[in-house]
BANULUM-124486 format. One record per residue (C-alpha): residue number from 1; residue in one letter; x, y, z. Coordinates in Angstrom, 1 decimal, always signed. Last residue first. Example, Ala and Ser with C-alpha at 12.3 -4.5 7.8 and 13.67 -1.06 7.14 Angstrom:
+-----+------+--------+--------+--------+
: pos : code :      x :      y :      z :
+-----+------+--------+--------+--------+
:   2 :    S :  +13.7 :   -1.1 :   +7.1 :
:   1 :    A :  +12.3 :   -4.5 :   +7.8 :
+-----+------+--------+--------+--------+
***
This chain:
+-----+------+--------+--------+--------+
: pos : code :      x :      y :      z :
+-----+------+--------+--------+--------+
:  89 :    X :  -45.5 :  +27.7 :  +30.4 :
:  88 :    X :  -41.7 :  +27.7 :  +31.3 :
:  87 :    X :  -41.2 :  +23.9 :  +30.2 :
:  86 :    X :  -43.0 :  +25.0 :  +26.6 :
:  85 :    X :  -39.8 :  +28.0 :  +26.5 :
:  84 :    X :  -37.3 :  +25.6 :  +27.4 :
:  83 :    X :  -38.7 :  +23.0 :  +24.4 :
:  82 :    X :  -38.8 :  +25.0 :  +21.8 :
:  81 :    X :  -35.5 :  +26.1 :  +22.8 :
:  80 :    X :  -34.1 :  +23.0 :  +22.0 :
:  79 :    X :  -35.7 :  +22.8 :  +18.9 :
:  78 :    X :  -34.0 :  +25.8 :  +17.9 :
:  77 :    X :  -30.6 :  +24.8 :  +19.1 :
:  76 :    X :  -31.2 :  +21.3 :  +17.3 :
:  75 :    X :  -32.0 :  +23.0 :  +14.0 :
:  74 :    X :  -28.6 :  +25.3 :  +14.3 :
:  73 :    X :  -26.7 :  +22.0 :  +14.9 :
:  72 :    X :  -28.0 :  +19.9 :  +11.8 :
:  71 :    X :  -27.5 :  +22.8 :   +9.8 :
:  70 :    X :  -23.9 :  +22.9 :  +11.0 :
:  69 :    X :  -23.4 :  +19.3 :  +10.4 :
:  68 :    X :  -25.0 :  +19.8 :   +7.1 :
:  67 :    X :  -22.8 :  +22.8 :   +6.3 :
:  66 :    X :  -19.5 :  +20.6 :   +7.4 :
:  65 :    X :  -20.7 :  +17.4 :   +5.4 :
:  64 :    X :  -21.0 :  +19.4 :   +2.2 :
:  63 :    X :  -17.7 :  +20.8 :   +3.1 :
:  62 :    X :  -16.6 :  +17.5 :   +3.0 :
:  61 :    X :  -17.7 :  +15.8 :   +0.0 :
:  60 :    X :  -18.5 :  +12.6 :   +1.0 :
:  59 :    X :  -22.4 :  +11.7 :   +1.2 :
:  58 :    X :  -23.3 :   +8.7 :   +1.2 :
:  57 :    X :  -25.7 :   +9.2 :   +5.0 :
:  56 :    X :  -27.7 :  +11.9 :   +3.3 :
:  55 :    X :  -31.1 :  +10.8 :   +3.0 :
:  54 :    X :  -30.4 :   +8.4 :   +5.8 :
:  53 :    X :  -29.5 :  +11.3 :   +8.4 :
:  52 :    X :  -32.5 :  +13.3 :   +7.5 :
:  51 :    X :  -35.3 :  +10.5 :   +7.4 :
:  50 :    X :  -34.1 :   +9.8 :  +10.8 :
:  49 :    X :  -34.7 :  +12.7 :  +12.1 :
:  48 :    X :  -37.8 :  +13.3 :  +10.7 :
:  47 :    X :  -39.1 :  +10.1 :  +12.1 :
:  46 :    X :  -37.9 :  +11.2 :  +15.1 :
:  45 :    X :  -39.9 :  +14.1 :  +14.6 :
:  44 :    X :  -43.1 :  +12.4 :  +13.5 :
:  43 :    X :  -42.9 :   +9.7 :  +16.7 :
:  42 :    X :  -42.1 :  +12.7 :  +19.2 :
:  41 :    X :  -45.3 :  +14.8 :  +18.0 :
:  40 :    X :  -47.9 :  +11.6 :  +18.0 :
:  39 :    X :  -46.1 :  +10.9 :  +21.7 :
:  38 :    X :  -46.5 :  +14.4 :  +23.3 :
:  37 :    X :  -44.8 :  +15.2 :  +26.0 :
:  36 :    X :  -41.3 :  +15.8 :  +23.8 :
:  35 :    X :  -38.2 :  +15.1 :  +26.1 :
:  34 :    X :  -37.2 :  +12.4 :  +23.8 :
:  33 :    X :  -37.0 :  +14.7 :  +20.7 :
:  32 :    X :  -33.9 :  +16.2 :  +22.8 :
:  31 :    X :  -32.1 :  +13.1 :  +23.2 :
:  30 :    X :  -33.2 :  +12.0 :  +19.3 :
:  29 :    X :  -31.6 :  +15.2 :  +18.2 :
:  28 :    X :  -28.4 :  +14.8 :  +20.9 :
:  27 :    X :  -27.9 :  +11.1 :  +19.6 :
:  26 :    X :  -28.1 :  +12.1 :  +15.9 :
:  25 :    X :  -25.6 :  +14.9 :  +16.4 :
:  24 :    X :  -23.0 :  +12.4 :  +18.4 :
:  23 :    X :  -23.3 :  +10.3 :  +15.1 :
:  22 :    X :  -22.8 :  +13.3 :  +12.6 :
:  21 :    X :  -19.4 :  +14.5 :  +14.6 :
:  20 :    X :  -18.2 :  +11.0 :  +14.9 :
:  19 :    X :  -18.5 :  +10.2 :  +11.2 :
:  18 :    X :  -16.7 :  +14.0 :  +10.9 :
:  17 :    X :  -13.7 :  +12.6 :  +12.9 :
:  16 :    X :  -13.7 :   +9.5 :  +11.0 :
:  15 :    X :  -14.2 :  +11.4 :   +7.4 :
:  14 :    X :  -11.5 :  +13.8 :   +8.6 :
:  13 :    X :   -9.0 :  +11.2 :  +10.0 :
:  12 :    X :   -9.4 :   +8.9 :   +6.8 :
:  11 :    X :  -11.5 :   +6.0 :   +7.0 :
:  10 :    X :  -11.2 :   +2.7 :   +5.7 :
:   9 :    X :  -13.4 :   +0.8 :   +3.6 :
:   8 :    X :  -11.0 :   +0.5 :   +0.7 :
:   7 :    X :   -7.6 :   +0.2 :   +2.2 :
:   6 :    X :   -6.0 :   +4.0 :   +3.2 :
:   5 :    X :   -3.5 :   +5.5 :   +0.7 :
:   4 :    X :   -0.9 :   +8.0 :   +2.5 :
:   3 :    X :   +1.7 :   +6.2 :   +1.6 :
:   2 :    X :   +1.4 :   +3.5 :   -1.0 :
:   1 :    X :   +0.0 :   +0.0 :   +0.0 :
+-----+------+--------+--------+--------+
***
């Protein structure tokens, strides 16, 4: 194997660190959907969810990856503070 070539399959440091970025996302979305009261609501966003992250689970180009990851993040923000502002009503 040349230097710097990786076997098919294997990741690279910025796929694997980006891999761990969109995993730890998923988590925190279905986390936060979790603390959803209502059940109908909780089932059609983690269905969402899920939808999302298999729509665009081949994708390799990395900046690509960095504005979805970024998308990803900004939607969780607001759903988090969905969620504060229905805890303080």
């Amino acid at each position: 194997m040349a230097a710097g070539r990786l076997a098919a399959g294997v990741l690279g440091l910025k796929e694997f660190i980006h891999r761990k970025n969109v995993l730890s996302l998923y988590r925190k979305i279905l986390k936060a959907i979790n603390q959803i009261p209502n059940e109908g609501d909780k089932q059609h966003l983690k269905n969402w969810a899920r939808q999302e992250f298999k729509q665009n689970k081949n994708a390799t180009d990395q900046d690509t990856i960095r504005m979805m990851l970024t998308h990803g993040n900004l939607q969780l923000q607001e759903l988090d503070k969905m969620l504060r502002l229905s805890k303080l009503n």
